[in-house]
C-alpha positions as CSV (number, residue, x, y, z in Angstrom):
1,X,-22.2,-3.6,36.1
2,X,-21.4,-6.7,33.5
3,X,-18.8,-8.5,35.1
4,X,-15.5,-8.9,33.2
5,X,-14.8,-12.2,31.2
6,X,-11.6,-13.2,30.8
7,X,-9.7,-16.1,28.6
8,X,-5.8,-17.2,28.4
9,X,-4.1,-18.1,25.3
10,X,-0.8,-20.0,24.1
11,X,1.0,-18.1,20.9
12,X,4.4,-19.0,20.2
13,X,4.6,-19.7,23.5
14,X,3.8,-16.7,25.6
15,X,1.0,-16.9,27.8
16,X,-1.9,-14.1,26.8
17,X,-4.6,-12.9,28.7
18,X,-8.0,-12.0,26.6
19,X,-10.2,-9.7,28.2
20,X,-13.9,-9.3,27.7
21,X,-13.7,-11.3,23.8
22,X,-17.4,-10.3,23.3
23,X,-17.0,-6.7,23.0
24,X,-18.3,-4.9,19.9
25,X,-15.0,-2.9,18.3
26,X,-17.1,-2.5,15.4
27,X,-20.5,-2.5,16.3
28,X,-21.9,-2.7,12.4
29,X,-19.8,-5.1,11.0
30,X,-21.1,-7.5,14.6
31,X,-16.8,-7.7,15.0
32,X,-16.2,-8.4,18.7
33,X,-13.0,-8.4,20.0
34,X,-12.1,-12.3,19.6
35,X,-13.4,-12.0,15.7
36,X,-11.0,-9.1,15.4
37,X,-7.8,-10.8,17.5
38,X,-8.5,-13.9,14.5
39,X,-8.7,-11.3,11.9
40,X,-5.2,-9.8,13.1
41,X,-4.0,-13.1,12.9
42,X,-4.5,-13.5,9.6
43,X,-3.2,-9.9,9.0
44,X,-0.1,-11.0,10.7
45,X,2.3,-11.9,8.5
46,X,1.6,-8.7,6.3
47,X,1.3,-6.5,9.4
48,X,4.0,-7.3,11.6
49,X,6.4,-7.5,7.9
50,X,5.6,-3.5,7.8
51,X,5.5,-2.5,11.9
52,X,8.5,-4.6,12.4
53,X,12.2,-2.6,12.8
54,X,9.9,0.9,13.1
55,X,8.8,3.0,16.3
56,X,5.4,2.1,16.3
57,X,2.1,4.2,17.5
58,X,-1.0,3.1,18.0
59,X,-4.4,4.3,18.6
60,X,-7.2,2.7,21.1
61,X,-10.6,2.7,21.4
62,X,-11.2,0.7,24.6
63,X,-15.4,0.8,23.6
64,X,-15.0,0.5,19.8
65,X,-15.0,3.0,17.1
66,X,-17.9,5.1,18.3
67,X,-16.0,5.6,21.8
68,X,-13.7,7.4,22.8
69,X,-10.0,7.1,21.4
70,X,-6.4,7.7,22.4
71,X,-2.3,7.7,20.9
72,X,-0.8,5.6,22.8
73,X,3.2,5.6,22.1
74,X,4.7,4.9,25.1
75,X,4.0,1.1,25.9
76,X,1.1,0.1,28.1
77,X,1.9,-1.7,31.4
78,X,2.1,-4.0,33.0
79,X,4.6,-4.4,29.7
80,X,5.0,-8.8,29.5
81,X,8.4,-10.1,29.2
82,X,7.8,-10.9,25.6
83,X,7.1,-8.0,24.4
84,X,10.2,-5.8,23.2
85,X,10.4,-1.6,23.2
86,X,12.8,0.3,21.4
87,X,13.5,4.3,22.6
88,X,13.5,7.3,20.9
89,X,13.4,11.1,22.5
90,X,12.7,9.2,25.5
91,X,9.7,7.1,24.7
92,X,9.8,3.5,25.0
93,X,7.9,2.6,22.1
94,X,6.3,-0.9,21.4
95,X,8.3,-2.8,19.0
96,X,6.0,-4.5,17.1
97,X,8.0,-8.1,16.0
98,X,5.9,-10.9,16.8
99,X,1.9,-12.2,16.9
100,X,1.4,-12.1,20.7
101,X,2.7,-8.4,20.7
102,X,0.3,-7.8,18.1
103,X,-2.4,-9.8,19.7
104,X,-1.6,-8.2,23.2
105,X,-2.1,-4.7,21.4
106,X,-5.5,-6.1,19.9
107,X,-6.8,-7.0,23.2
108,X,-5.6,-3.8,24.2
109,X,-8.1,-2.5,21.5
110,X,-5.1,-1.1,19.5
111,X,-6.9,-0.4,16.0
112,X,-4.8,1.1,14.4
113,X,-1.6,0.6,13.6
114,X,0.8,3.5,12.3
115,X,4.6,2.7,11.7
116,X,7.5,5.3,11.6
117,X,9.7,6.4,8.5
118,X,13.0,6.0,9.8
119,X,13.9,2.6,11.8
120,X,15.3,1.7,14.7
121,X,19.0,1.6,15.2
122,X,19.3,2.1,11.6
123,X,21.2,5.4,9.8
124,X,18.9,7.4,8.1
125,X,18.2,6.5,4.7
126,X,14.8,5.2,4.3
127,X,13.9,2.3,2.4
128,X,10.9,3.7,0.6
129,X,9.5,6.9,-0.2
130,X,5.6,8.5,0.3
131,X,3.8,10.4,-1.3
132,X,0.7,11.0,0.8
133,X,-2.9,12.7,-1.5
134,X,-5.0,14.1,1.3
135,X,-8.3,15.0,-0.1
136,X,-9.8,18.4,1.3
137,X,-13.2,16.2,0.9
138,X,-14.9,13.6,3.2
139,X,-15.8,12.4,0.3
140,X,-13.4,12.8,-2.9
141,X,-15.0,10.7,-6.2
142,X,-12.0,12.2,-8.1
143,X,-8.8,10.2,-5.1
144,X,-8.1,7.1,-7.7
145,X,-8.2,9.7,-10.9
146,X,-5.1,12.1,-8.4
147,X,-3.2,8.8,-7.6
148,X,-3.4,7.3,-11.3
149,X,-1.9,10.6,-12.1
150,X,0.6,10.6,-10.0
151,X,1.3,7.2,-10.8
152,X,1.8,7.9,-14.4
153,X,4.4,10.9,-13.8
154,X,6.2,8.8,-11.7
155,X,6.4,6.1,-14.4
156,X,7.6,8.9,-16.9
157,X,10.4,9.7,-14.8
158,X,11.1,5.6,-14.7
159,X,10.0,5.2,-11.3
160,X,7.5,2.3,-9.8
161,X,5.3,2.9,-7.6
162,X,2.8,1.2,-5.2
163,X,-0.6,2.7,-4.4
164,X,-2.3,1.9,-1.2
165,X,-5.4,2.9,0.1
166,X,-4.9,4.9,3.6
167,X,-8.1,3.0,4.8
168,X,-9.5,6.3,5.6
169,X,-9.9,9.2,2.9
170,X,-6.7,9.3,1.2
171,X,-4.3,7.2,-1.0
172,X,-0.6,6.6,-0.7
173,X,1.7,6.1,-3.3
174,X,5.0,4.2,-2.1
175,X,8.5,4.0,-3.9
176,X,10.6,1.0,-2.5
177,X,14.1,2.6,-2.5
178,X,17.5,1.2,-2.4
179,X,18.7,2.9,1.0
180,X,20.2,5.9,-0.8
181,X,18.8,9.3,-0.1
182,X,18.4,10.9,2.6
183,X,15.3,12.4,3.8
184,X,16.1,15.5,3.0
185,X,17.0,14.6,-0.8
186,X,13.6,12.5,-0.8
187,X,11.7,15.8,0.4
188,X,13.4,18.1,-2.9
189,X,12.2,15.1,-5.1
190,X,8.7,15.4,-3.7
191,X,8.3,19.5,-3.7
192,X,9.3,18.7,-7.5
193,X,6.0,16.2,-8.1
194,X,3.8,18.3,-6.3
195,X,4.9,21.7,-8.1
196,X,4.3,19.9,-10.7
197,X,1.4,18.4,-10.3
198,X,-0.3,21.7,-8.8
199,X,0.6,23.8,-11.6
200,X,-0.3,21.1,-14.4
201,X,-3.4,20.2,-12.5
202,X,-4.3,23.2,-10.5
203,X,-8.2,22.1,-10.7
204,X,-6.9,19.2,-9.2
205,X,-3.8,19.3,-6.7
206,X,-2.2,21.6,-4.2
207,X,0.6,22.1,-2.1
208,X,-1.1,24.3,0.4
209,X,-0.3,22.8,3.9
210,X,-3.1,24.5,5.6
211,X,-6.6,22.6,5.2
212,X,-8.6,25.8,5.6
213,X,-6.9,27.5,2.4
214,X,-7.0,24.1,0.2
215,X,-10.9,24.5,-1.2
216,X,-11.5,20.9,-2.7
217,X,-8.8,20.3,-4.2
218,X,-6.2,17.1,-2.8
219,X,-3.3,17.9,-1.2
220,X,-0.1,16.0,-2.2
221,X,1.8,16.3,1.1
222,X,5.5,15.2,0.4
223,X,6.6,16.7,3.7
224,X,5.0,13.5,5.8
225,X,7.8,11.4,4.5
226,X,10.7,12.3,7.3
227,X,12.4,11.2,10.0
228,X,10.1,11.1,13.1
229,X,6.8,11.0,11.1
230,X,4.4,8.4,11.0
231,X,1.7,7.1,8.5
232,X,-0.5,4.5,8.9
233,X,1.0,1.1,8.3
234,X,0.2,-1.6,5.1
235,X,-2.5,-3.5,6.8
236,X,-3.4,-1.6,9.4
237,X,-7.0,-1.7,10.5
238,X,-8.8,2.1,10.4
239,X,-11.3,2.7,13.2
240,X,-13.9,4.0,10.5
241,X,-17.1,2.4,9.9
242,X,-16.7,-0.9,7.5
243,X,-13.9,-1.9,9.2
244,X,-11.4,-0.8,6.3
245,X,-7.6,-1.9,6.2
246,X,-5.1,0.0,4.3
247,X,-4.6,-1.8,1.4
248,X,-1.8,-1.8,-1.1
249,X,-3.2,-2.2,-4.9
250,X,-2.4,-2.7,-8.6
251,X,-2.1,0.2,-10.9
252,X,-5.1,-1.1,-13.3
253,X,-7.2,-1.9,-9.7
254,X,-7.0,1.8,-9.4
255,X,-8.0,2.6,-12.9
256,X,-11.5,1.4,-11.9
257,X,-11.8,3.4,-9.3
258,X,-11.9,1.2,-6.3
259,X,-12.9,2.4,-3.0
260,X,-11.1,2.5,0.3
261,X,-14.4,0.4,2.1
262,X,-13.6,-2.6,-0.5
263,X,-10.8,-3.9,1.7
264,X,-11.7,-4.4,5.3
265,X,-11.1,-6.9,7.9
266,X,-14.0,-9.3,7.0
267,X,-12.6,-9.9,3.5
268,X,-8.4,-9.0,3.0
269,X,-7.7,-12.5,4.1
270,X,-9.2,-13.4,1.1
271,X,-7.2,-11.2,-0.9
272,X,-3.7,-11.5,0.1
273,X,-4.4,-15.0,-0.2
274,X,-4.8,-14.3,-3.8
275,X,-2.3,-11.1,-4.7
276,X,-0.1,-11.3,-2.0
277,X,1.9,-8.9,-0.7
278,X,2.0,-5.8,-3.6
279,X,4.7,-3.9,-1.9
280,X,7.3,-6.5,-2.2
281,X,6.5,-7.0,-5.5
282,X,8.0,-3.6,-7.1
283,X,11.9,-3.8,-6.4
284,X,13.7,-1.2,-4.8
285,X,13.8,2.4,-7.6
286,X,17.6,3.8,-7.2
287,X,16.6,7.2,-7.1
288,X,19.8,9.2,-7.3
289,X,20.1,9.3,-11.4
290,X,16.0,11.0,-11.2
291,X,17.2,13.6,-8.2
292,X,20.1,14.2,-10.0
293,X,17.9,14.5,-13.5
294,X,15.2,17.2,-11.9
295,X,18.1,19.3,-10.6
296,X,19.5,19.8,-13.9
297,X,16.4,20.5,-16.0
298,X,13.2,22.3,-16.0
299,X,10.2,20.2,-14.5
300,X,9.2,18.8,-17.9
301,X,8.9,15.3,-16.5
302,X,6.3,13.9,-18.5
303,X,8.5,15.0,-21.9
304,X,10.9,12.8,-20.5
């Protein structure tokens, strides 16, 4: 048995035990453990921004991608003193505020990040709104083409919109909100796009929750979005092969059909250094006037 290699480091002051930094996380890419705890580093500032104030979950693959993997919400022990929980339903989540939590979850093999709707200790109007496009497909050529079109209903109605790779198969499209709506509001608003959307592109878009009856077409899932729910974070890392990070993007980056392997760990450093942070970009959409709009009238958005 290969003895276990062990290293401390000083963040912010907190005292941080690395354990085994050679380990292959993702074999292909040649990212050990230490090259992904500097990659997270460099994520930080974007990751933490979008973990921070939500009941995180995470999950961990202990022997990399290709081993086996568990959700982890409760927080590991032995917990160190610097790292904070917050408690929901009984489970004392990790909250995710600060680097060495987030490099203490890395060395816990924590690859994945996923983030809660609703916040902690806050009242229940979220401050964006998701529209998550699952593809029925592994493989779905046509993703960019659904979330360019949802993209351009959403501008008919006067609403701006962020889409972001999921890092996996699918593609999020994100509405900062004034804290206004409730959940519950934000769900009739989404049944609205995707009746929409299902009936104007049928060869296209469903709202069928159940995978098995979808065929190939994408679902647009507005029900995700709620109190309780999880997606996976801005930034996150995905345990897929390639190393992909959810990645937010520009409406004309999507118009050329990007795909969700061009961001991954090895190179979003580079670009956040260059675009930033898209999400804080779009101000807050007060969405009242356009719930208020689609009550009243038939769901002609796009005559708008």
């Amino acid at each position: 048995m290969t003895p276990s290699v062990k290293g401390t480091l000083m963040i912010e002051g907190c005292e941080l035990e690395i354990s085994n930094p050679d380990k292959l996380l993702w074999p292909e890419q040649g990212i050990t453990k230490l090259i992904y705890l500097q990659q997270l580093g460099e994520l930080s500032p974007y990751l933490i921004k979008h973990c921070n104030g939500r009941y995180l979950t995470t999950i961990r693959y202990p022997n990399g991608i290709h081993g086996k993997s568990f959700y982890q919400k409760n927080c590991p022990q032995p917990q160190p003193s610097f790292v904070h929980l917050a408690e929901q339903n009984g489970i004392q989540y990790v909250h995710l505020d600060s680097l060495p939590t987030l490099l203490w979850l890395g060395n816990l093999a924590a690859l994945e990040f996923h983030a809660s709707f609703d916040r902690i200790g806050e009242p229940l109007t979220p401050t964006e709104w998701v529209l998550d496009l699952d593809p029925s497909l592994e493989e779905e050529p046509r993703i960019m083409e659904a979330a360019s079109l949802v993209g351009q209903l959403l501008d008919s109605l006067g609403i701006a919109s962020v889409p972001k790779t999921s890092g996996a198969t699918g593609v999020q499209i994100t509405v900062p909100l004034v804290p206004d709506l409730s959940f519950d509001e934000l769900r009739q608003l989404g049944q609205f796009i995707g009746d929409y959307l299902s009936s104007s592109r049928s060869d296209l878009f469903t709202i069928e929750r159940l995978k098995k009856n979808r065929g190939t077409l994408i679902y647009v899932d507005y029900l995700q979005h709620y109190q309780g729910k999880t997606l996976s974070a801005p930034y996150t890392p995905r345990a897929r092969p390639g190393a992909p990070v959810s990645t937010p993007l520009t409406w004309d980056e999507v118009a050329r059909g990007p795909q969700a392997r061009d961001y991954h760990l090895l190179n979003i450093g580079e670009r956040l250094a260059q675009v930033g942070d898209l999400l804080t970009q779009t101000p807050p959409q007060q969405l009242r006037p356009i719930l208020s709009f689609i009550k009243g009238k038939s769901p002609s958005p796009a005559g708008r």
